[in-house]
C-alpha positions in Angstrom: 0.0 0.0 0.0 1.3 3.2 -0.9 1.6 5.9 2.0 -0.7 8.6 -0.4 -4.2 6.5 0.3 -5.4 4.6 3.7 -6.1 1.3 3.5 -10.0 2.6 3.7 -9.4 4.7 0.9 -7.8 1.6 -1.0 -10.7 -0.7 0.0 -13.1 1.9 -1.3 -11.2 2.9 -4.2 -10.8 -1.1 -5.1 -14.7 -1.2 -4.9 -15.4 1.6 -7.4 -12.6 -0.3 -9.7 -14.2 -3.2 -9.8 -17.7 -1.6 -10.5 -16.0 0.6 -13.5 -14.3 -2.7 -15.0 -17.6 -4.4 -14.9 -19.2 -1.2 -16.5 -21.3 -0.6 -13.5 -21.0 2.7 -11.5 -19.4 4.8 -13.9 -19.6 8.4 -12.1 -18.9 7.6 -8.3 -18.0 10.0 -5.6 -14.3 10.7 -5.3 -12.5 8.9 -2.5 -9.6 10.9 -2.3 -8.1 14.3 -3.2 -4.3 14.4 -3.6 -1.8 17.9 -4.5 0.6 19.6 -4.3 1.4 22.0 -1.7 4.3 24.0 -4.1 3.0 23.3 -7.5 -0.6 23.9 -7.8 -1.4 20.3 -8.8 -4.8 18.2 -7.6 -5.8 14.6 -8.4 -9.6 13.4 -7.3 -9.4 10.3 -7.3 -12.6 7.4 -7.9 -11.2 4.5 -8.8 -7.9 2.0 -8.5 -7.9 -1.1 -11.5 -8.5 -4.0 -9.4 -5.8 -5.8 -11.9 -3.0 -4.1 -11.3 -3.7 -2.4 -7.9 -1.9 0.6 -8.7 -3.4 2.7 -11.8 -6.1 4.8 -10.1 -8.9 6.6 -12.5 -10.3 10.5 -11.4 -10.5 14.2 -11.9 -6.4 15.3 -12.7 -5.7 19.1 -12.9 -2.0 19.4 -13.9 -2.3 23.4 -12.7 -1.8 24.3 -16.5 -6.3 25.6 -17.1 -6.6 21.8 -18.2 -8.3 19.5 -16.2 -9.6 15.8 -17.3 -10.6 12.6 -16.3 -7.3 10.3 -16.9 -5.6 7.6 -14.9 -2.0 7.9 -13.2 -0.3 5.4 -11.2 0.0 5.9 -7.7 3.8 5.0 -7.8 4.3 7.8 -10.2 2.7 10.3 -7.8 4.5 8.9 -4.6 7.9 9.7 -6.8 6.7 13.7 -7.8 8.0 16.6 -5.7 7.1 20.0 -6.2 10.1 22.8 -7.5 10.1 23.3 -3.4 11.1 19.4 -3.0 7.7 19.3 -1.3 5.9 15.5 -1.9 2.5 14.9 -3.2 0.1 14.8 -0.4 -2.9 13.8 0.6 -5.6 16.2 1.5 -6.8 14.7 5.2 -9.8 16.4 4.7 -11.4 16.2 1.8 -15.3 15.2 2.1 -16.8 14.6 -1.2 -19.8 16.6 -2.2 -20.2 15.5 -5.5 -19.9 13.2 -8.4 -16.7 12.9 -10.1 -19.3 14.6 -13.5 -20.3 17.5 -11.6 -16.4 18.1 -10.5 -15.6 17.7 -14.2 -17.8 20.1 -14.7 -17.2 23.0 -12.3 -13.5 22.2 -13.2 -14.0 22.9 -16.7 -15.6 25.8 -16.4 -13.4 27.3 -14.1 -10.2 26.1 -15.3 -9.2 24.2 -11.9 -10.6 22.2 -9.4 -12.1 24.6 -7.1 -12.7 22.4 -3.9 
């Protein structure tokens, strides 16, 4: 388990993966909002592929007025710093209040995540 998620956060993440890889719930809450503190970068995060356990499916705003749904492997993220060697972190807390569409949408329009 990587130290950017709980093991809660995995379980639940896991259980939207499997629900997207069997076509199910394709527009769950997110579980998890990652960033970073010195370089304006935010990942919500929905879902982790059940097969490999490590590519993980959400909202990804790069800080560039760009943000889209994509996946990104949670090793990669536990390797980025920030230009202030500050690590990705997780955002203790983050309470969803929304589907990963509406987010899409307010992020879109705005250019960033906003919350």
């Amino acid at each position: 388990m990587t130290p950017l998620i709980t093991a809660d956060e995995r379980s639940r993440l896991l259980a939207n993966g499997e629900a997207r890889a069997a076509g199910q719930d394709t527009d769950p809450l997110p579980v998890v909002r990652l960033f970073t503190p010195d370089a304006h970068a935010t990942w919500l995060l929905a879902s982790l592929d059940p097969a490999d356990g490590d590519t993980v499916h959400g909202l990804i705003d790069l800080g560039i007025g760009m943000p889209a749904l994509g996946t990104v492997k949670l090793s990669d993220l536990a390797a980025i710093v920030g230009p202030r060697e500050q690590p990705v972190m997780r955002d203790r807390y983050f309470q969803p209040v929304r589907r990963l569409s509406e987010y899409l949408r307010l992020a879109a329009d705005n250019g960033s995540i906003t919350d």
